[in-house]
DRENZAMAR-466401 format. One line per 2 residues: number of its first residue (from 1); for each residue x, y, z of C-alpha. Coordinates in Angstrom, 2 decimals, padded with zeros to 5 digits. Layout:
# DRENZAMAR-466401
NUM> X Y Z; ...
***
This chain:
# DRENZAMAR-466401
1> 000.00 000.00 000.00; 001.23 003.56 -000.97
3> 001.18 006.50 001.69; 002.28 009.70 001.25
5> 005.65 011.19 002.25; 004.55 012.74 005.16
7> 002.04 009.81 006.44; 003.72 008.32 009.43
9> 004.83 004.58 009.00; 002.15 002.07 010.02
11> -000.02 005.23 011.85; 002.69 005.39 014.36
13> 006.72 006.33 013.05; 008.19 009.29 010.80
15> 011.00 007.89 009.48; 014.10 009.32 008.23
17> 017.17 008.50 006.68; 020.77 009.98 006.33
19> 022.38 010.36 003.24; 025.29 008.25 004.25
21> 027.78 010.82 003.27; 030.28 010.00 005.85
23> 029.77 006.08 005.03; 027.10 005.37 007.19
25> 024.04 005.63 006.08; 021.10 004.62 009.20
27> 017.09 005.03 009.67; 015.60 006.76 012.75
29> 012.45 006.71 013.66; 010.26 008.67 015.93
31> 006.44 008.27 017.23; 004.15 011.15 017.43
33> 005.12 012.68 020.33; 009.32 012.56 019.93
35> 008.33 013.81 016.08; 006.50 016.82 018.26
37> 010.10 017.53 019.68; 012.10 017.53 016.17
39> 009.49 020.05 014.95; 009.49 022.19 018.05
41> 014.09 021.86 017.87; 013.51 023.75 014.34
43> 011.02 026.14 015.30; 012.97 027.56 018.43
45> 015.69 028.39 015.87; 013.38 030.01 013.24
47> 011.69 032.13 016.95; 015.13 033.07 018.14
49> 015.81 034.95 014.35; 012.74 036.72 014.98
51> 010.18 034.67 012.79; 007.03 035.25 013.47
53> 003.83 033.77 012.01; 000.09 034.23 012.70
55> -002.86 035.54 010.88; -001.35 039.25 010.85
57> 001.50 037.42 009.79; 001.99 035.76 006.29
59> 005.51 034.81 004.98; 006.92 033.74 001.52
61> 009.44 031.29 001.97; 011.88 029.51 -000.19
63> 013.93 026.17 001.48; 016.14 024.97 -001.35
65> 017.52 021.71 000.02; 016.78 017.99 -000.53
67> 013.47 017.13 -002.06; 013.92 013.25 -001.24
69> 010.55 011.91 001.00; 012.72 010.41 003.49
71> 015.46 013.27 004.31; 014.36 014.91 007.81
73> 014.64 018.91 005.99; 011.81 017.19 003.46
75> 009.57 015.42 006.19; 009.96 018.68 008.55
77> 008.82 020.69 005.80; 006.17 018.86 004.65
79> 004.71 018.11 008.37; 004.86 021.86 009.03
81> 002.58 023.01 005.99; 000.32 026.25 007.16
83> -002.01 028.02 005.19; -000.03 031.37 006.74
85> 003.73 030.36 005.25; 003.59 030.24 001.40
87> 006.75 027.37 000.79; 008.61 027.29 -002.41
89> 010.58 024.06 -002.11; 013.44 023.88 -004.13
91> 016.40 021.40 -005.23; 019.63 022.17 -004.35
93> 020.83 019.42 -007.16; 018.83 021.90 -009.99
95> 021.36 024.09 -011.69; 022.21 027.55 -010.29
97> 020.01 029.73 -013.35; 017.31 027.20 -012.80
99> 016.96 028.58 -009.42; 017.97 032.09 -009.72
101> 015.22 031.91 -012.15; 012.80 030.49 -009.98
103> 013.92 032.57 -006.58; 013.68 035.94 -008.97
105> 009.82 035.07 -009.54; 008.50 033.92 -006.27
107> 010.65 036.94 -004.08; 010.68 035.10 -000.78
109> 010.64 036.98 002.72; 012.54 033.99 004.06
111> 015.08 031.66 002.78; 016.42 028.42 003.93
113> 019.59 027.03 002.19; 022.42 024.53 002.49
115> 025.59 026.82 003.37; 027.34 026.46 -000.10
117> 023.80 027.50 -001.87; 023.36 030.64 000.57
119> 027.02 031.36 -000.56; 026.72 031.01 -004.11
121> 023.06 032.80 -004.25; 025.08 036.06 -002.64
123> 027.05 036.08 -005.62; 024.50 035.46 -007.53
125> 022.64 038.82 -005.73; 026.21 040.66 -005.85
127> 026.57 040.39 -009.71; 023.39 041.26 -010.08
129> 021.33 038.34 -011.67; 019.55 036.94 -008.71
131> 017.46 040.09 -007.25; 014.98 039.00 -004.08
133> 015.06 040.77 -000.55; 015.00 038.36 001.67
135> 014.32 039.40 005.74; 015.91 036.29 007.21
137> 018.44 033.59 005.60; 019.05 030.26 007.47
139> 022.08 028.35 006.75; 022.60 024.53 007.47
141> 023.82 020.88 006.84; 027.31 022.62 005.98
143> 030.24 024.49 007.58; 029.51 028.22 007.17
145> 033.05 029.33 006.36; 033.77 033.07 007.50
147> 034.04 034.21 003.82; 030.82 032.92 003.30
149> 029.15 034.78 006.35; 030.66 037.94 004.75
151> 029.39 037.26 001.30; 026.07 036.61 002.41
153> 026.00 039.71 004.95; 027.18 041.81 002.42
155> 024.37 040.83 -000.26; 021.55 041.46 002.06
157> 023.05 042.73 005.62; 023.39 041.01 009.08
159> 020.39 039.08 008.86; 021.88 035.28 008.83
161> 021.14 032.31 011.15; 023.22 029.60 011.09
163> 021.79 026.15 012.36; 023.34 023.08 013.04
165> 021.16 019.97 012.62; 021.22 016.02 012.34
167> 019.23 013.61 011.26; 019.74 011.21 013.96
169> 018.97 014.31 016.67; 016.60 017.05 015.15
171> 018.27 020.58 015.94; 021.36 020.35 017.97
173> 021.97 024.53 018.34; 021.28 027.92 016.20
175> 022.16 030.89 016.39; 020.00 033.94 017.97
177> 019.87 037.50 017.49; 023.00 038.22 019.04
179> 025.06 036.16 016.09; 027.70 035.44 018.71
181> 027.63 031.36 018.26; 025.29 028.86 018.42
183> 023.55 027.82 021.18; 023.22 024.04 022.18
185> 019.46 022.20 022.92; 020.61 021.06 025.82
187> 017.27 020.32 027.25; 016.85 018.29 024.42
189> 020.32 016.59 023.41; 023.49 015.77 025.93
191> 026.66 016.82 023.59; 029.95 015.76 024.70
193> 032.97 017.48 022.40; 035.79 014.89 023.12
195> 039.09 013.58 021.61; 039.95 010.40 019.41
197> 040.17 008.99 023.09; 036.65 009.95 024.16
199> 038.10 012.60 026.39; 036.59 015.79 026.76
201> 038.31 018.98 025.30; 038.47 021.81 026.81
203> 036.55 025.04 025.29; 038.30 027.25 022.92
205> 039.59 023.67 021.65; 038.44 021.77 018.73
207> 037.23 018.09 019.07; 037.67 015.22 017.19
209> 034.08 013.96 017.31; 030.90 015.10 019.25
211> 029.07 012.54 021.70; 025.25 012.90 021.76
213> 022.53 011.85 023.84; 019.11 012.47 023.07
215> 016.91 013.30 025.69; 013.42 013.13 024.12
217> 013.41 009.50 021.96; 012.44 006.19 023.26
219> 011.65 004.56 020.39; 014.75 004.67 019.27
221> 017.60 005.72 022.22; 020.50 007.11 021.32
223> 022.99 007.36 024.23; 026.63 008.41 023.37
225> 026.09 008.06 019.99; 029.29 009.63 018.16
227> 029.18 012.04 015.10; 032.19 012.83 013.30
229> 031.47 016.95 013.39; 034.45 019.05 015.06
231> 033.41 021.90 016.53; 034.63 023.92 019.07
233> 032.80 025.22 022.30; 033.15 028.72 023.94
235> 033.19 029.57 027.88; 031.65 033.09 027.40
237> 027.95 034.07 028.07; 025.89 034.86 025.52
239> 024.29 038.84 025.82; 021.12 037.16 025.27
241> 020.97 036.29 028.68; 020.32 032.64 027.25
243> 021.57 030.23 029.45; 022.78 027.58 026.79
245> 026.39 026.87 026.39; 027.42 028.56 022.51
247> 028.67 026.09 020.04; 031.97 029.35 018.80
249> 032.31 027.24 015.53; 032.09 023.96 013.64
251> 035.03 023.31 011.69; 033.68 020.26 009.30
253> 033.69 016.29 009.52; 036.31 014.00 010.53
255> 035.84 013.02 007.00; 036.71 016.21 005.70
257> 040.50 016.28 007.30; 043.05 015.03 004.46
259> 045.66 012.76 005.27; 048.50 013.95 003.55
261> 052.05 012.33 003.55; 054.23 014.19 006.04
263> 058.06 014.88 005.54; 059.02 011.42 007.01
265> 056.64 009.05 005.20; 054.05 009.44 008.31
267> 050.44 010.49 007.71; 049.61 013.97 008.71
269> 046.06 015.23 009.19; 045.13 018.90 007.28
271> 042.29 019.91 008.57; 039.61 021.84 006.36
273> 040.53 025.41 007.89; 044.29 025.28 006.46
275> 042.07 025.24 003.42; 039.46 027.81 004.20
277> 042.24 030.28 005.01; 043.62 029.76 001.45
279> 040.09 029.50 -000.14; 038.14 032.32 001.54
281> 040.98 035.03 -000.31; 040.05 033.28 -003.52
283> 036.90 035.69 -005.46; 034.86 032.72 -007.17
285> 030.98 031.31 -006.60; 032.05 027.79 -005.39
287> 034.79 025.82 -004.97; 035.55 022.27 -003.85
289> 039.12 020.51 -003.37; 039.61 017.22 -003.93
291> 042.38 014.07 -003.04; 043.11 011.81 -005.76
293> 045.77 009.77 -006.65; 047.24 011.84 -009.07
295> 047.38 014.99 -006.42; 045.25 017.71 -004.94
297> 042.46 018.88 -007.53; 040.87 022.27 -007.15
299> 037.65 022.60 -008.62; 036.66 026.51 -009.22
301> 033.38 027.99 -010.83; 035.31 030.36 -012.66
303> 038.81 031.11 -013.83; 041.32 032.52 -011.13
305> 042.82 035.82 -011.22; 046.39 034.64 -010.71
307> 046.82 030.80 -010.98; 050.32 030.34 -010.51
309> 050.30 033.34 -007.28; 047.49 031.03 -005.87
311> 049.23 027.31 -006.43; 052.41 029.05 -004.94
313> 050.07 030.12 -001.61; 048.37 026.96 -001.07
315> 051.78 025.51 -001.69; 053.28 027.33 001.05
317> 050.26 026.59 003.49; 050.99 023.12 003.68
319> 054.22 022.87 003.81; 053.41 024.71 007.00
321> 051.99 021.70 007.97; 054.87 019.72 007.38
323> 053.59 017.68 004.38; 054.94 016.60 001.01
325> 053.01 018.69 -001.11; 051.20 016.93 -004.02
327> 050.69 017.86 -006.96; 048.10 020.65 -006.89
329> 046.11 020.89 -010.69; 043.40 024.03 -010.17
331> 040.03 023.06 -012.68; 037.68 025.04 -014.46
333> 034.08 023.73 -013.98; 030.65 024.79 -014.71
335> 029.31 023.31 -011.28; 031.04 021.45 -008.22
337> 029.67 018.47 -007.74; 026.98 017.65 -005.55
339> 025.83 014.71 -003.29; 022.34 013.03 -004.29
341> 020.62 015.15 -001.40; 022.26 018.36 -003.18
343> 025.12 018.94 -000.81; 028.40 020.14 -002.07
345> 031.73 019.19 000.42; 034.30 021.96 000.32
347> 036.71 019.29 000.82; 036.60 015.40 -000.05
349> 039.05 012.64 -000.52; 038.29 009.81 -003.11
351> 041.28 007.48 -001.86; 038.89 005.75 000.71
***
């Protein structure tokens, strides 16, 4: 028997699944109630921007994202529908003047984007093909990188919100009006920031892997369950007067550090920021770098000032690190690729 996306499974379950993107691919399920809780960790991020909807109230909003029945951004969507919030629901897979066509005609208030597509539609805005006027922007499912932040800030001002999310927890923290962090749920998830060892790190510090316990499922407990994000936590107070400890910045998946031969044949681990410092000088609409056999590949929307000046920096950057620098081939292309849920990694090995 068909049901529709939305429908719960057998009267009783939403279920979701990850995209297996860091090799793992699971279900989750929650029953009515725990699904209550994942609607009401999104909402409290959307309230602390300054959303508000009622019948004096109405929004346009455009979420350009996954469009797959089973990915939690699609099911959330689709189980919050309100006759008050007009949705365009977009796919971030589409091609960039498919949706600068389509965000130019339907003008949203509000829009909700992966990080790379919030990035790339502020260059869009900035060179003047995409034109909307959007009130609030919400970022997610990807590192924010600083150069993106200004990008996006400088397209339509200081109105971003940066969320971080999972499927296997709902929302984990956002960001409020004071744009200093993110807060943590933590009367909704337990999140330990530890070491390879399982040993906690110390604020200011960033972890190998985050430990989570969520508070509010029973049909399916998760208790120490590890993700591979690295973040790092702060020990200041948030003017908010919001008593949540503030997530100071999420640095990418384990996945996302490249092991790179050091200078005595050991394995040394670059971690994505070496390549955000390089990247976020670099003026194009996306990039993504890439480890193959043959060397470091960097994959660029559009054709670099000063190729040579910027091989020779990148060169120099790791061999702060103490690596053998490969060899480093920059590439033209009309779009980075993108995972089946429309996700594009900044950085991504293919010698697993």
């Amino acid at each position: 028997m068909q049901q529709t996306p939305d429908a719960p499974y057998l009267n009783r379950y939403w279920v979701n699944a990850t995209s297996g993107s860091s090799g793992n691919p699971g279900i989750f399920l929650f029953n009515r109630r725990e699904w209550a809780m994942v609607l009401a960790s999104f909402a409290r991020g959307y309230e602390w921007a300054g959303v508000q909807v009622d019948l004096t109230h109405h929004r346009k909003m455009a979420v350009v994202s996954s469009v797959t029945p089973w990915h939690m951004s699609y099911l959330v969507g689709t189980t919050l529908r309100s006759p008050w919030v007009s949705t365009l629901r977009l796919s971030a897979s589409e091609p960039v003047q498919t949706l600068v066509r389509q965000l130019n005609d339907w003008k949203p208030e509000i829009l909700i984007a992966y990080a790379s597509m919030a990035r790339m539609f502020a260059v869009e805005q900035l060179e003047g093909r995409l034109n909307i006027h959007p009130q609030l922007v919400f970022s997610s499912s990807e590192v924010l990188t600083d150069e993106a932040r200004r990008l996006i800030e400088t397209a339509w001002g200081k109105i971003l919100f940066n969320q971080y999310a999972a499927t296997e927890t709902a929302g984990i923290a956002a960001e409020c009006e004071q744009h200093d962090g993110m807060h943590l749920y933590e009367d909704l998830i337990l999140v330990e920031n530890v070491d390879e060892q399982n040993q906690p790190v110390p604020p200011g510090v960033y972890g190998d892997k985050l430990l989570v316990t969520v508070l509010f499922n029973h049909t399916q407990p998760l208790i120490r369950y590890e993700l591979n994000d690295s973040l790092r936590f702060s020990d200041r107070a948030c003017q908010s007067g919001r008593v949540f400890n503030l997530v100071e910045a999420v640095q990418g998946r384990q996945e996302d550090t490249l092991m790179l031969e050091g200078l005595h044949g050991e394995q040394i681990p670059v971690h994505p920021n070496v390549f955000h410092s390089v990247m976020d000088s670099v003026s194009v609409s996306a990039w993504q770098i890439v480890l193959r056999r043959d060397g470091l590949h960097v994959l660029v929307t559009n054709t670099l000032g000063n190729q040579e000046a910027f091989i020779g920096v990148l060169r120099s950057t790791l061999e702060i690190q103490s690596v053998k620098v490969p060899n480093i081939n920059v590439e033209v292309v009309s779009a980075v690729p993108r995972t089946t849920n429309g996700k594009a990694p900044l950085i991504r090995s293919e010698l697993m």
